[in-house]
Structures are given as structure tokens and as C-alpha cells.
BATILUM-184349 format. One record per residue: x, y, z of N, C-alpha, C in turn. Coordinates in Angstrom, 2 decimals. Layout:
SITE      nx      ny      nz     cax     cay     caz      cx      cy      cz
SITE       X       Y       Z       X       Y       Z       X       Y       Z
...
END
This chain:
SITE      nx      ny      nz     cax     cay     caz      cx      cy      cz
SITE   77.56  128.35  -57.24   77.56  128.20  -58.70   76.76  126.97  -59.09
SITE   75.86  127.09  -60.75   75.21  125.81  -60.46   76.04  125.23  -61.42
SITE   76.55  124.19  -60.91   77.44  123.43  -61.76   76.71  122.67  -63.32
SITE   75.70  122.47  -63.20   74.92  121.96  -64.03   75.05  123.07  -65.41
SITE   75.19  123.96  -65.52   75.06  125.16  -66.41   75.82  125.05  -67.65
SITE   75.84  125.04  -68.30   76.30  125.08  -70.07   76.85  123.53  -70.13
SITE   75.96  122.61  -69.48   76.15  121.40  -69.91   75.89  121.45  -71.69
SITE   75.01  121.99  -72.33   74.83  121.58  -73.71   75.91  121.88  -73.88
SITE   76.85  123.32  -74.00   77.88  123.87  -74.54   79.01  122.18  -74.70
SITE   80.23  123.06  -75.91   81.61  121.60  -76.13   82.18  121.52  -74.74
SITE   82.41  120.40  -74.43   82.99  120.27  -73.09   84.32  120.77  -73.33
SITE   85.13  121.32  -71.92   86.33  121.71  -72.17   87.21  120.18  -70.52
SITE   88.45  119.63  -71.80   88.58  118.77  -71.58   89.93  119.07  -70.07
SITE   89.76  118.83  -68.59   90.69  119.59  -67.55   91.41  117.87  -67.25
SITE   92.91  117.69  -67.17   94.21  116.97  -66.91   94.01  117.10  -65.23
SITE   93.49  116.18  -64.54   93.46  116.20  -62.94   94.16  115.27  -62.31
SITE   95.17  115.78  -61.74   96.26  114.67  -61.22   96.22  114.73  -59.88
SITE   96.43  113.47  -59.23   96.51  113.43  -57.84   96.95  111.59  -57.94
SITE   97.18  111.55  -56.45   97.78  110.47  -56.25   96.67  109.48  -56.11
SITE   97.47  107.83  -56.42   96.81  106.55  -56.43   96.75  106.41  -54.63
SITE   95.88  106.96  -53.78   95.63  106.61  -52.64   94.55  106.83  -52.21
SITE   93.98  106.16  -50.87   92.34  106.05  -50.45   92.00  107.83  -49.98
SITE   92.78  108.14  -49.78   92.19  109.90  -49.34   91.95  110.42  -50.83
SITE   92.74  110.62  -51.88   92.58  111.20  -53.08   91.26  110.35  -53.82
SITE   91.83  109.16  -53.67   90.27  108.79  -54.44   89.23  108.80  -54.31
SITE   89.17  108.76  -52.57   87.56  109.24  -52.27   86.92  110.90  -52.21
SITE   88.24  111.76  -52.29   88.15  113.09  -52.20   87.22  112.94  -54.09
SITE   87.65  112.55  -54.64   87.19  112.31  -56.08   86.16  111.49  -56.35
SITE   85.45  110.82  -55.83   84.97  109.67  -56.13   84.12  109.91  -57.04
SITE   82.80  111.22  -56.56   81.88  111.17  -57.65   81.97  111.82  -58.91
SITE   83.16  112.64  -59.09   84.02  113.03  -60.73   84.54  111.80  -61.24
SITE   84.87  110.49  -60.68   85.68  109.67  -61.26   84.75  108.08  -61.75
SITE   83.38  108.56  -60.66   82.54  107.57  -61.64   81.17  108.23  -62.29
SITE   81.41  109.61  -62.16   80.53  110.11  -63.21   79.37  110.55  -62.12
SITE   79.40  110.24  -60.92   77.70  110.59  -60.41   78.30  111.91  -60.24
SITE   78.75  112.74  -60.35   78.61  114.18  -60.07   78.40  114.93  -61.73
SITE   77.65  115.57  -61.91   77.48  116.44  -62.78   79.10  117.58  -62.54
SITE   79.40  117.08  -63.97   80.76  118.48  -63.84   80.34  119.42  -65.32
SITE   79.45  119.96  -65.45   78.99  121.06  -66.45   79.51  120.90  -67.51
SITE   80.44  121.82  -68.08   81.25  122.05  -69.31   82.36  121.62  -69.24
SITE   82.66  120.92  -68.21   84.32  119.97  -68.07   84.42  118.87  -67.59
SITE   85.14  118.25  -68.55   85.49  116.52  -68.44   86.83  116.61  -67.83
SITE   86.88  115.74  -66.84   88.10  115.45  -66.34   88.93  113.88  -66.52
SITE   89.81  114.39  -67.04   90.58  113.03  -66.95   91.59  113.14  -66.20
SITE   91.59  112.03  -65.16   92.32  111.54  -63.96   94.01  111.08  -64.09
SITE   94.97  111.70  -63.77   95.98  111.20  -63.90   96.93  110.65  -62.60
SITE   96.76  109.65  -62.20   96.88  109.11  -61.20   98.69  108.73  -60.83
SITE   99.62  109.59  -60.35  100.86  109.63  -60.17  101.35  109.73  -59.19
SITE  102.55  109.27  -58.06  102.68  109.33  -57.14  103.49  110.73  -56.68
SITE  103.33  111.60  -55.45  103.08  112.95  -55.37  104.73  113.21  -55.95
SITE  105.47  113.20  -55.91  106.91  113.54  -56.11  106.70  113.41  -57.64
SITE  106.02  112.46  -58.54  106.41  112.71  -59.78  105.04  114.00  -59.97
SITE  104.15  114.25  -59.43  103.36  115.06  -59.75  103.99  116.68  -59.06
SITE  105.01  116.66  -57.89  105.27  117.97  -57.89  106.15  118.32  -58.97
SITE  107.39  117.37  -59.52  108.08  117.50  -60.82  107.28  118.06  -62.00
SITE  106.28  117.40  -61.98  105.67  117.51  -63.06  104.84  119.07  -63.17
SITE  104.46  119.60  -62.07  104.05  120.87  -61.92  105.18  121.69  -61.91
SITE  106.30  121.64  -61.73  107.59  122.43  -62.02  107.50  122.77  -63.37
SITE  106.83  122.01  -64.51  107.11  122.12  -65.88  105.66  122.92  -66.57
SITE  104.47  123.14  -65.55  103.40  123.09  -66.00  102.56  122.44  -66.90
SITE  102.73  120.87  -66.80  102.11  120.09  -67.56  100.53  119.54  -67.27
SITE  100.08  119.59  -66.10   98.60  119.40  -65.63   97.85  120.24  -65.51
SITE   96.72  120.59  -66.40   95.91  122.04  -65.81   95.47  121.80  -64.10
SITE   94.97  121.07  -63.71   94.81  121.03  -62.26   95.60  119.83  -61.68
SITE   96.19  119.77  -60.53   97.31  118.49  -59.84   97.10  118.68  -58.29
SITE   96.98  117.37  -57.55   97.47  117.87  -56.08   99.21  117.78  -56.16
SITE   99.70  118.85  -55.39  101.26  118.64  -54.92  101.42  118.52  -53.64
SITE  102.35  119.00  -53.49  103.44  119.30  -51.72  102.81  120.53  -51.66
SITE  102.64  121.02  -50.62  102.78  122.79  -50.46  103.98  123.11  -50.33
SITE  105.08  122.08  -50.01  106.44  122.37  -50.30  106.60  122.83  -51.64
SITE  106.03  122.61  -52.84  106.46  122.73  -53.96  105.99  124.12  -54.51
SITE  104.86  124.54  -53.54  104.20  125.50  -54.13  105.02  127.14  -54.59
SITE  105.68  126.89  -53.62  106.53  127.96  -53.65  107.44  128.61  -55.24
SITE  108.09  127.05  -55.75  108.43  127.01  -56.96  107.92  127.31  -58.30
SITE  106.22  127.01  -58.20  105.36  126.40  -59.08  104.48  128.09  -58.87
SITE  104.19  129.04  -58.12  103.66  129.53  -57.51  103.12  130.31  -59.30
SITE  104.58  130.48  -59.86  104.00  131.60  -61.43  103.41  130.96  -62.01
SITE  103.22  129.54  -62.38  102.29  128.85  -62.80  100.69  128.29  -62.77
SITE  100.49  128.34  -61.12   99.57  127.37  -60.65   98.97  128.54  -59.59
SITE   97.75  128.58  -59.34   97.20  129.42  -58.18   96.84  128.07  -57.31
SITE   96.68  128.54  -55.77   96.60  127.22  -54.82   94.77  127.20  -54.71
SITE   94.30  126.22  -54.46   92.62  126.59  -54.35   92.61  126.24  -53.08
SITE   91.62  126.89  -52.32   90.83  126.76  -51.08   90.47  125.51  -50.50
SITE   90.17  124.55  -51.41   89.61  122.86  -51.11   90.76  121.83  -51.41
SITE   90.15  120.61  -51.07   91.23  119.81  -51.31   92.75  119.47  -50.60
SITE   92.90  120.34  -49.53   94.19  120.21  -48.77   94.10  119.07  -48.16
SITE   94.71  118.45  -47.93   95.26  117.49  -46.86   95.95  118.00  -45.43
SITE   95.30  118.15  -44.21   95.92  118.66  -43.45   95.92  117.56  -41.84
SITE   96.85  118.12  -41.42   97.18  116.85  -40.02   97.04  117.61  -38.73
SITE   95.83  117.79  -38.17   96.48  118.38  -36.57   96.73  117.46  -35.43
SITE   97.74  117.70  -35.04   98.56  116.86  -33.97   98.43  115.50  -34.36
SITE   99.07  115.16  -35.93   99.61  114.01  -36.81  100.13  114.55  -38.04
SITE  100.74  113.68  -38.49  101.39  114.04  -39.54  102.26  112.75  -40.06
SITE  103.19  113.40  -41.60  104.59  112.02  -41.51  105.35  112.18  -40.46
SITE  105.91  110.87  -40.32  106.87  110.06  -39.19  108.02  110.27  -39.94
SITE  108.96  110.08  -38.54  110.31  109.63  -39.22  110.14  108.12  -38.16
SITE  110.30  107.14  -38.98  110.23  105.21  -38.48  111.55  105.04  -38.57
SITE  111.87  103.77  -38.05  113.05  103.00  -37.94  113.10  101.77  -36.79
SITE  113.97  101.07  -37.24  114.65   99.68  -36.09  114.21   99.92  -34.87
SITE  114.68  100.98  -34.18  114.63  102.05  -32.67  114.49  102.80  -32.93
SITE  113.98  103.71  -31.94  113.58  105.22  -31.36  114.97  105.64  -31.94
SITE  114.78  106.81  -32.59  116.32  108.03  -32.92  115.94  109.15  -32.09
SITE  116.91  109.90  -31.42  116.27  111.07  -30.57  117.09  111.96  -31.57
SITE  116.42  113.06  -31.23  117.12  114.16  -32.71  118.10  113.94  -32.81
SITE  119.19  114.32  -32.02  120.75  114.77  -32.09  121.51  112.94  -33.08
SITE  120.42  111.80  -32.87  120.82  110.92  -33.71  120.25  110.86  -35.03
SITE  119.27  111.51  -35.49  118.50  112.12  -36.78  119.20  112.64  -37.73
SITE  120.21  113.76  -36.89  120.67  114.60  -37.49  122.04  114.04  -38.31
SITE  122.40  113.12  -37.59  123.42  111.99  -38.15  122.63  110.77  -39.35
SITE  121.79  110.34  -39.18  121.05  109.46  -39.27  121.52  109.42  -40.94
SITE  121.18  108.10  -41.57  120.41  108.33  -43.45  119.32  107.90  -43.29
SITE  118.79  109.12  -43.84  117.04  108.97  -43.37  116.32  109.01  -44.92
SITE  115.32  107.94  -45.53  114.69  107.63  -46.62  113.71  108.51  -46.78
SITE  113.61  109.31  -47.76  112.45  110.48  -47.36  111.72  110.21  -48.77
SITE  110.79  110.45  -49.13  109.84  110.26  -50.26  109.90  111.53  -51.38
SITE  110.68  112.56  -51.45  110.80  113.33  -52.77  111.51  114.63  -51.91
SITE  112.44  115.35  -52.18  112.55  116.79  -51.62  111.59  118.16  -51.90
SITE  110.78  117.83  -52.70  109.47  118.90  -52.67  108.20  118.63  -51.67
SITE  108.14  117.20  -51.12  107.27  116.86  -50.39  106.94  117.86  -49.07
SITE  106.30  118.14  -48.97  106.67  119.25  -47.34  106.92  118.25  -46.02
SITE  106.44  116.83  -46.12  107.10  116.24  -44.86  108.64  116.50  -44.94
SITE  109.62  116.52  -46.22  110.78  117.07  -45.87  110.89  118.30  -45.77
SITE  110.31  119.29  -45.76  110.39  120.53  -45.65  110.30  120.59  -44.05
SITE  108.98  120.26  -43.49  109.00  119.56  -41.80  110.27  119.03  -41.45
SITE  110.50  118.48  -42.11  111.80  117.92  -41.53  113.38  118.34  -41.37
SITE  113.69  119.87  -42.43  114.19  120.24  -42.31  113.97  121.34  -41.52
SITE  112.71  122.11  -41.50  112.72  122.74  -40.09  112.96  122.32  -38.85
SITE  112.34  121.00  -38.93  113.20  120.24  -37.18  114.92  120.16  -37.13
SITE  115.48  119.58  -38.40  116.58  118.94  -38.04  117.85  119.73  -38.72
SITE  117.43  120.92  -39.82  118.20  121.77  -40.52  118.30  121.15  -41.64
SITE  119.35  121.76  -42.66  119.77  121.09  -43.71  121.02  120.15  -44.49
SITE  121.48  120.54  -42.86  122.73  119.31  -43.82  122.25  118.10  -43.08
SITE  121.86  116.97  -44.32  121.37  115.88  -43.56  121.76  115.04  -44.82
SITE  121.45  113.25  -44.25  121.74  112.27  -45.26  120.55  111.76  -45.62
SITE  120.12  112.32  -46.76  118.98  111.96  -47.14  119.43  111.16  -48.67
SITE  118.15  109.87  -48.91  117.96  109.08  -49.72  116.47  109.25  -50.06
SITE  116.58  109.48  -51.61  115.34  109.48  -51.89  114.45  108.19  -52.73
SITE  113.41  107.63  -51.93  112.82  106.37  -52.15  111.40  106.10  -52.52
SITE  110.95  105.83  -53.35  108.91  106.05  -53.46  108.90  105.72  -51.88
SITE  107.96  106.47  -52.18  107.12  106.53  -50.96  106.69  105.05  -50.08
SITE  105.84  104.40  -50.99  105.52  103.17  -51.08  106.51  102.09  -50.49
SITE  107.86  102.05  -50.77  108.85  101.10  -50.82  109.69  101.74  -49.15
SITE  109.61  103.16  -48.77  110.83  102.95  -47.59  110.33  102.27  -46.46
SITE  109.21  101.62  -45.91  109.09  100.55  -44.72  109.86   99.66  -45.40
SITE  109.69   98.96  -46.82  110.72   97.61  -46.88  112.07   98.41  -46.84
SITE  112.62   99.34  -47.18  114.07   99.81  -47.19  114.21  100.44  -46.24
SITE  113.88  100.21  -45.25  114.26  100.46  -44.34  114.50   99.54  -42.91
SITE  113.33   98.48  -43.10  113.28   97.41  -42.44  114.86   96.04  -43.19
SITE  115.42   96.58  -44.64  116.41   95.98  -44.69  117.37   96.24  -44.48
SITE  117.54   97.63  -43.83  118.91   98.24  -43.32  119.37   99.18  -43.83
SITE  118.70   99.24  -45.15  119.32  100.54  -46.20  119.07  102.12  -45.55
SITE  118.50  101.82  -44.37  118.21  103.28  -43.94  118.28  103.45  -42.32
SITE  119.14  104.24  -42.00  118.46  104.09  -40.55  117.13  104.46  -40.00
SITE  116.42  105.57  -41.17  115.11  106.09  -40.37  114.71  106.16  -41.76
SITE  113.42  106.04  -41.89  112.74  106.65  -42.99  111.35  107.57  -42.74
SITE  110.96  108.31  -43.61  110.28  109.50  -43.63  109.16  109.19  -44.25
SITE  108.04  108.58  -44.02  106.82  107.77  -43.81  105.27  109.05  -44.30
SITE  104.64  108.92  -45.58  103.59  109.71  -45.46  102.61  108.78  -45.78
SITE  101.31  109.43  -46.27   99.97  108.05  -46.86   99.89  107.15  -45.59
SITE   99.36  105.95  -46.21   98.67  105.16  -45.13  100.14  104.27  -44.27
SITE  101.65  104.30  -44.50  102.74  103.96  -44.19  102.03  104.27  -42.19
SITE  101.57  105.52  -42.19  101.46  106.27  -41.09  100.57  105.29  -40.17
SITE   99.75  104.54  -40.75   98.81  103.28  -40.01   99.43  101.74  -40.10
SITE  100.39  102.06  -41.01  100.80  100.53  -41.06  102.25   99.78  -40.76
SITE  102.82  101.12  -40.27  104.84  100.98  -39.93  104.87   99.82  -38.84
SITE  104.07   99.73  -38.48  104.45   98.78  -36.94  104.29   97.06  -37.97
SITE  103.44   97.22  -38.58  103.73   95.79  -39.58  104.93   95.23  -40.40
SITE  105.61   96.33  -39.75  107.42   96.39  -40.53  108.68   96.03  -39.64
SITE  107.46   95.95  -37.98  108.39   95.96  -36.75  109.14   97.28  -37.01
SITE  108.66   98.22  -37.64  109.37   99.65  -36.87  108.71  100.46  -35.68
SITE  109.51  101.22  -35.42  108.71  102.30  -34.34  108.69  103.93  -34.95
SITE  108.13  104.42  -34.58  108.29  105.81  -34.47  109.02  106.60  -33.60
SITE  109.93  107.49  -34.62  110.74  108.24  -33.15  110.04  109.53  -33.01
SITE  109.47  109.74  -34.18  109.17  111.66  -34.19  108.03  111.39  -34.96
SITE  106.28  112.18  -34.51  105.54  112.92  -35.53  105.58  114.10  -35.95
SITE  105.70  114.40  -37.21  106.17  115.69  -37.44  104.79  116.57  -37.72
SITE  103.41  116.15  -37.46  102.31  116.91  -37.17  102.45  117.66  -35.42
SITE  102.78  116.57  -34.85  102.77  116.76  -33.35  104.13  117.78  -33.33
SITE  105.19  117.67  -33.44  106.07  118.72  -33.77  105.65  119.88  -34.22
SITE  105.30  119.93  -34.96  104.51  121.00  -35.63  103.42  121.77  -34.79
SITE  102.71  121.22  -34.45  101.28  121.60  -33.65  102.41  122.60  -31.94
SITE  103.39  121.92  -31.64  103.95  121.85  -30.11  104.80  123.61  -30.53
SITE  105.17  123.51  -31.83  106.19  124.82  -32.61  105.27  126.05  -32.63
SITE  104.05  125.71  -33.39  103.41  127.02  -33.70  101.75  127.04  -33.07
SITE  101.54  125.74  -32.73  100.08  125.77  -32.60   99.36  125.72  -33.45
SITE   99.40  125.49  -34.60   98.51  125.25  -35.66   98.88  123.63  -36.27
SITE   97.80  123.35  -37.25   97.62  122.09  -37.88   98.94  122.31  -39.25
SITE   99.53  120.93  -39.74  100.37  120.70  -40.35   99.78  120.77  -41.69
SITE   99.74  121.35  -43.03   99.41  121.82  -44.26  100.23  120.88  -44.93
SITE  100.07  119.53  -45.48  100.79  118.56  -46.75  100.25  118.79  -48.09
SITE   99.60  117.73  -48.57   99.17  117.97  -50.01   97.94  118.81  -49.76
SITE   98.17  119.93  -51.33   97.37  120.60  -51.76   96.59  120.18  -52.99
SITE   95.58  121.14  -53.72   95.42  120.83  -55.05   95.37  122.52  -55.48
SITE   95.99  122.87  -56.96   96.45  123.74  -57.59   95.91  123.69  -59.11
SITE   95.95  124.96  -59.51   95.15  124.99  -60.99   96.04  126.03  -61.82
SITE   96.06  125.92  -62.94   96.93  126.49  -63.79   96.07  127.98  -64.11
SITE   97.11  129.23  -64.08   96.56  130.38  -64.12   96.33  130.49  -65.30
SITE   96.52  130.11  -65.78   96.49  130.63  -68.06   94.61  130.14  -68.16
SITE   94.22  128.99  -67.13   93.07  128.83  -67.69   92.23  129.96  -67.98
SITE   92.50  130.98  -67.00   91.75  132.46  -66.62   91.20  132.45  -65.40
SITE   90.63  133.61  -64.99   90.20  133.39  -63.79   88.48  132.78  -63.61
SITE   88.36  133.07  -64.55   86.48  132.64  -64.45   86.60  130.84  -64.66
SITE   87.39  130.21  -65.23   87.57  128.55  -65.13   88.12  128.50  -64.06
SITE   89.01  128.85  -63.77   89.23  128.62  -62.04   88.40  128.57  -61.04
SITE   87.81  129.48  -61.52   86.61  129.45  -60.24   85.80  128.48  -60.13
SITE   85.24  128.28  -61.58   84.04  127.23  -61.64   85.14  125.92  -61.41
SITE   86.44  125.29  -61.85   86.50  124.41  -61.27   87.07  124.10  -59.77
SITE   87.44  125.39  -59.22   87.56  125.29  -57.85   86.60  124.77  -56.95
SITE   84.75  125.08  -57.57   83.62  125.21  -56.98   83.16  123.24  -57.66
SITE   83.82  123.38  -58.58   83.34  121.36  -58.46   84.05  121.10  -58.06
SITE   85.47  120.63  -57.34   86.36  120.12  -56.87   85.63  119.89  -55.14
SITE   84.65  121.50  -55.08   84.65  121.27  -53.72   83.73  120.71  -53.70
SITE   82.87  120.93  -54.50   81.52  120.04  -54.18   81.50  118.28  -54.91
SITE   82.59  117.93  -55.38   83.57  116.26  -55.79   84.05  116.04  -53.99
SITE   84.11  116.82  -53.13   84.38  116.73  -51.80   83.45  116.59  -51.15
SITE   82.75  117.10  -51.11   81.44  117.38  -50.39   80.54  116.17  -50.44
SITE   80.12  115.81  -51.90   79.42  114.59  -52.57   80.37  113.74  -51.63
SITE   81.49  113.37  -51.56   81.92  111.94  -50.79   81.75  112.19  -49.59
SITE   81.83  112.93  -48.82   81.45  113.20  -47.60   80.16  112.84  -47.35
SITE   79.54  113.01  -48.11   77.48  112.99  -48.11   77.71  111.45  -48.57
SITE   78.40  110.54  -48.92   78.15  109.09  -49.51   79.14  108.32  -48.87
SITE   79.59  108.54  -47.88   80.93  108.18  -47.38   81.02  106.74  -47.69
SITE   80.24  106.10  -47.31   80.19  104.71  -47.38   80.60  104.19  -49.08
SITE   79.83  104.69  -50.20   80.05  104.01  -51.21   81.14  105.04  -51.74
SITE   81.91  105.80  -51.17   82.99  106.62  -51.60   84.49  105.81  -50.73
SITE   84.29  104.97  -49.60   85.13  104.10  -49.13   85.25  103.24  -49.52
SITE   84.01  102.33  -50.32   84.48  101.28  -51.39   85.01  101.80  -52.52
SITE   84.84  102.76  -53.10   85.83  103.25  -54.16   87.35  103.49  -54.12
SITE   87.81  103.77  -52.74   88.55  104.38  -52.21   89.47  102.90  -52.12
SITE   88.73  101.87  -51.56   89.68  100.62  -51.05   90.50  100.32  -52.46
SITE   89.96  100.56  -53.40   91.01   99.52  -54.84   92.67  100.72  -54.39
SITE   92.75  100.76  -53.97   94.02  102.21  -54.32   94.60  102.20  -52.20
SITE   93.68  101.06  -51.59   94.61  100.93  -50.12   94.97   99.89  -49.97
SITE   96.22  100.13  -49.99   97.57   98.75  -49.97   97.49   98.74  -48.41
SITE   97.14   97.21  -48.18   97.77   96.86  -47.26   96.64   97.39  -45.84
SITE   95.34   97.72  -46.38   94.44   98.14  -45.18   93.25   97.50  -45.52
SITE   92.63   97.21  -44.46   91.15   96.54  -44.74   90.06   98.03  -44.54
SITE   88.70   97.70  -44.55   88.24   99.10  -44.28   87.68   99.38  -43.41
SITE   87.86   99.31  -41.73   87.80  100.20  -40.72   89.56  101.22  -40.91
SITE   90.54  100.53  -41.41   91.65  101.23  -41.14   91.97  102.28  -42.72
SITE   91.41  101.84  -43.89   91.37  102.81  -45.08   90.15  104.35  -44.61
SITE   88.67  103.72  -44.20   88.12  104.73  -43.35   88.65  105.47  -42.50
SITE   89.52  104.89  -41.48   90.44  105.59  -40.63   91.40  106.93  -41.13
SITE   91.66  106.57  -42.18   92.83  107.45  -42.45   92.06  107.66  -43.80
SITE   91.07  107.74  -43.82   90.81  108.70  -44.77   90.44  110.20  -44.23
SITE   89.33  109.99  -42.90   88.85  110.43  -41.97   90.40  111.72  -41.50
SITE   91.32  110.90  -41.28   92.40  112.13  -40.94   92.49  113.05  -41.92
SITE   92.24  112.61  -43.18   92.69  113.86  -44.09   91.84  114.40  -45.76
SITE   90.54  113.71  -45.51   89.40  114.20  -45.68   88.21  114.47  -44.70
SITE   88.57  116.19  -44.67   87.50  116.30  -43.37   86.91  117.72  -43.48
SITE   87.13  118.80  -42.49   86.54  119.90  -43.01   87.64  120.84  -43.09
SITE   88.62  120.70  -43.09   89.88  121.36  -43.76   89.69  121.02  -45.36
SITE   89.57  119.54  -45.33   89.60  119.66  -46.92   88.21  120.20  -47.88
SITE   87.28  120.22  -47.45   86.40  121.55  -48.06   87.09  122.62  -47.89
SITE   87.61  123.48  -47.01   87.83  124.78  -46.91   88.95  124.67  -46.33
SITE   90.38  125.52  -46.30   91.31  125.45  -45.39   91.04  126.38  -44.26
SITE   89.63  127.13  -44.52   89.24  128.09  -43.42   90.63  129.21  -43.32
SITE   90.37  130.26  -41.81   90.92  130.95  -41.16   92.24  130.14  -40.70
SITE   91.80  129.63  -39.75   93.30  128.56  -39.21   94.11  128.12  -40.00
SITE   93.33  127.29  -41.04   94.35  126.60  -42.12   95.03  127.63  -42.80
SITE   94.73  128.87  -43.16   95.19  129.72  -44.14   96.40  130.30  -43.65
SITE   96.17  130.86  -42.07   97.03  130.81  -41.27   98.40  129.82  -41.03
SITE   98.12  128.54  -41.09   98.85  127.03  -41.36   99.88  127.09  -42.42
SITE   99.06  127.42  -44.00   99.87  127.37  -44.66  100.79  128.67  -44.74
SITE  100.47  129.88  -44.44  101.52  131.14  -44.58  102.49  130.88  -43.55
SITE  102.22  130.13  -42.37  103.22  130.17  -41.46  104.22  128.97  -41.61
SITE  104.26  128.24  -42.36  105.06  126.81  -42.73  106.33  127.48  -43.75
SITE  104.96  128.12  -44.55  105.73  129.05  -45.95  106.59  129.87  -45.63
SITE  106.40  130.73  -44.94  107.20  131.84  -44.17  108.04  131.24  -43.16
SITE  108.10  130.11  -42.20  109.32  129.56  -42.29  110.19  129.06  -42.44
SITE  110.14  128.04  -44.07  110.13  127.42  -44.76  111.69  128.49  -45.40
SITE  110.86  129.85  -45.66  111.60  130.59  -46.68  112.56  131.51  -45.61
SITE  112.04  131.87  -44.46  112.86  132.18  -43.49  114.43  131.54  -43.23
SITE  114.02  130.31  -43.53  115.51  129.02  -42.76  116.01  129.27  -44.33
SITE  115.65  129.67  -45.51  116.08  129.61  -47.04  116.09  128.12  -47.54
SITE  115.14  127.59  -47.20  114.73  126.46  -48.01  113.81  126.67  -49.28
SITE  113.12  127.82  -49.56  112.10  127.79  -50.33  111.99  129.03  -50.73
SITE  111.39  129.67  -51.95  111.48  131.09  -52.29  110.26  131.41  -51.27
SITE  110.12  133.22  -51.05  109.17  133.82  -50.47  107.69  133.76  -51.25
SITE  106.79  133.38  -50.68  105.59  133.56  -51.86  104.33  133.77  -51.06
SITE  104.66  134.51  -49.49  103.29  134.85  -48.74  103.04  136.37  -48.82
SITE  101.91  136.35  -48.62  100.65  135.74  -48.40  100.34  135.65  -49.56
SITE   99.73  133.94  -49.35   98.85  132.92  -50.74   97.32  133.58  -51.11
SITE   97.34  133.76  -52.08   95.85  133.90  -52.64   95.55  132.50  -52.77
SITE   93.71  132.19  -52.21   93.42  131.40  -52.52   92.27  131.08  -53.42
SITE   92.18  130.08  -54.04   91.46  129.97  -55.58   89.85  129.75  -55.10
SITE   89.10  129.94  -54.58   87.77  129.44  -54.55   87.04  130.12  -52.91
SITE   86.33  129.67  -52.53   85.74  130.38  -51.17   85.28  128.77  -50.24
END
């Protein structure tokens, strides 16, 4: 599609939410300082941390948002999932951290700090450990300190937490990518990005097709898309914001491909299997 096309036409104004972190912002970089041509649509950026943005897609308030793919399930009559933009982990993922090593059977006892119940690292986590568990729910941001003060025995670690827990003197007992990968053989499916069906299907498309190529462009500029990226990485300098951007902007997030598509129906399907989540496979996906 040439994106350039009915630039004269009134712009139509698209609500794009995703989180304040170095993977989302560089997935965005050239929509967010303008070097990408986006045709007939202006985007304004709403920058929220993922738990208030899967809430917030429960209500259908963002024409386009990244969520959980945990959430998708809920949100599914609202929002179609698009092809680009995933965040995916093979053989990595969120942690469960803490004081010491927990081996499951102490997990399962454990109060473990988890970052939102739509997040799919708890969805991971209830496929490992079931559902009756003691969970506390904490921003994301804050459970290395609440947890390093005792308020938790383990906490449930996503974002850059995943490069930086050992600065908390915690350890890792469990990756729940590597879990994942050892269960089914496939890569771990976290945040997505999703678009509201009412737009129609012909805006979907075209903004499925800039989103990917807002991906693509940082990939092709990596360098001045990692200085964009650093205002929004707490606590990393930039070989280690590059680092972990690298995990989860890559070529999953252009395309979730064959494998990935595979990834996400099989999380979903046992997700809804254990009755954590309504049934909603097989996903149509928004773009190519």
C-alpha cells in the first residue's frame, strides 16, 4: 500500500496507545517524530502502562492499543488482533524473582507480585502453577522494590525488570519463556497491538500496513530509533536498552509469521482449555 496516498484528503485523527518503554517507543519512533509519512492519519500517542491499557480496551476506548494477548480474549468483539507489532520471547520471557530460588511446589504457596491479571505473563503463570494462588497486584515498575522489601515472596517481572532484577539482589527461580518453549515448543506471545473493528475493514488495513512499516522504518534506523527509545529506559544505559529491545523488536514483530500464529492459538487454546479465558481460536489476523 502506498502510504503516501490521500495525503491532501482531512486527516482522520487514530488514539494509539502503547506503553512508556524502550521496545514500544522504538517500535514507533518514526510515527512519533513525524519522519514517517502516515497518509490520511494522525496519530496521537497515548502512552499508559499495559494493565491500564488492557482495562482500558475492555471498555473500547482506543481506536488502536498494544495489550496482553491475555486480554484478547475478552476484548476479542471489539478489537481485531493485527499481524505486526507483537512482542514475542523464544526461550525468554517474564520471570518469577525473589530473595531465593522458589522451586514450584514453593510458588504455589508463595505471594507472588504480578503486574495486572490480564497480562499473559499471568496467564503463563497460571498455566505453570494453576489457579488458586496468592497473588498481589503491583505496577509493573515498582515489584523489584516490593519485593526486595519483603512485601512479596516472588514477584512476576516483565519490560526491562527482565535485565535489571539482579540490581535488586534478586534471583530468578523460573523463566516463563523457557517454560513455555520446554511445554510446547514454540516462542512465548506477550504484548500485542489491536485495532477497533467499527473503524471498517479498509482503515484497518491501511493502518495495519503503517504500523508495520513505523516497524520496519526503526529497524532500517536502529541507531537513531535507540536514542529515541532511551528517554522511556529506566535504569539502562544503551548497550543494555539495545539489548532488550533487540529481544522483542525483531522479525516476529513485523510479522507473527506461521510459527507465531501457531504461538498465539496454542497459549489461547490453553489458556481457555484450563478455563482461564473465553474460547476465541482461531485468531484472524489484521494485516499480512
Amino acid at each position: 500500500m502506498d502510504i503516501t496516498a490521500n495525503a491532501q484528503a482531512p486527516s482522520q485523527l487514530l488514539r494509539l496507545g502503547h506503553s512508556p518503554d524502550p521496545d514500544d517507543a522504538f517500535m514507533f519512533y518514526g510515527l512519533a517524530t513525524g519522519k514517517l509519512p502516515s497518509g490520511r492519519y494522525r496519530f496521537e500517542h497515548i502512552l499508559q502502562d499495559i494493565q491500564t491499557l488492557n482495562e482500558r480496551a475492555t471498555r473500547g476506548e482506543l481506536e488502536i492499543t498494544a495489550v496482553s494477548l491475555h486480554a484478547y480474549p475478552h476484548i476479542q468483539d471489539k478489537y481485531a488482533l493485527m499481524a505486526s507489532g507483537c512482542s514475542m520471547g523464544e526461550n525468554y520471557g517474564p520471570m518469577i524473582v525473589g530473595k531465593r530460588h522458589l522451586e514450584i511446589h514453593e510458588l504455589k504457596k508463595a505471594r507472588i507480585a504480578i503486574p495486572g491479571k490480564l497480562t499473559t505473563a499471568f496467564l503463563t503463570l497460571q498455566l505453570m502453577l494453576g489457579n488458586d494462588l496468592n497473588t498481589v497486584v503491583v505496577p509493573f515498575d515498582e515489584i523489584l522494590d516490593f519485593v526486595q522489601r519483603g512485601n512479596a515472596d516472588a514477584g512476576l517481572i516483565i519490560h526491562e525488570g527482565q535485565l535489571t532484577y539482579q540490581n535488586n539482589g534478586l534471583v530468578c527461580s523460573v523463566d516463563l519463556g523457557q517454560w513455555w518453549l520446554k511445554q510446547t515448543g514454540l516462542p512465548l506471545p506477550l504484548g500485542v497491538n489491536v485495532i477497533r473493528r467499527d473503524l471498517g475493514y479498509e482503515v484497518m488495513r491501511e493502518v495495519a500496513a503503517i504500523l508495520k512499516s513505523s516497524i520496519a522504518f526503526s529497524l532500517a534506523h536502529r541507531d537513531a530509533a535507540i536514542r529515541h527509545a532511551l528517554q522511556y529506559a529506566r535504569d539502562m544505559n544503551t548497550p543494555l536498552a539495545d539489548r532488550f529491545v533487540g529481544m522483542y523488536v525483531n522479525h516476529w514483530t513485523l510479522d507473527f509469521g506461521d510459527r507465531g500464529r501457531q504461538a498465539v492459538n496454542a497459549i489461547l487454546d490453553a489458556g481457555s482449555r484450563a478455563g482461564f479465558i473465553p474460547s476465541c481460536t482461531p485468531v484472524e489476523f489484521v494485516g499480512q
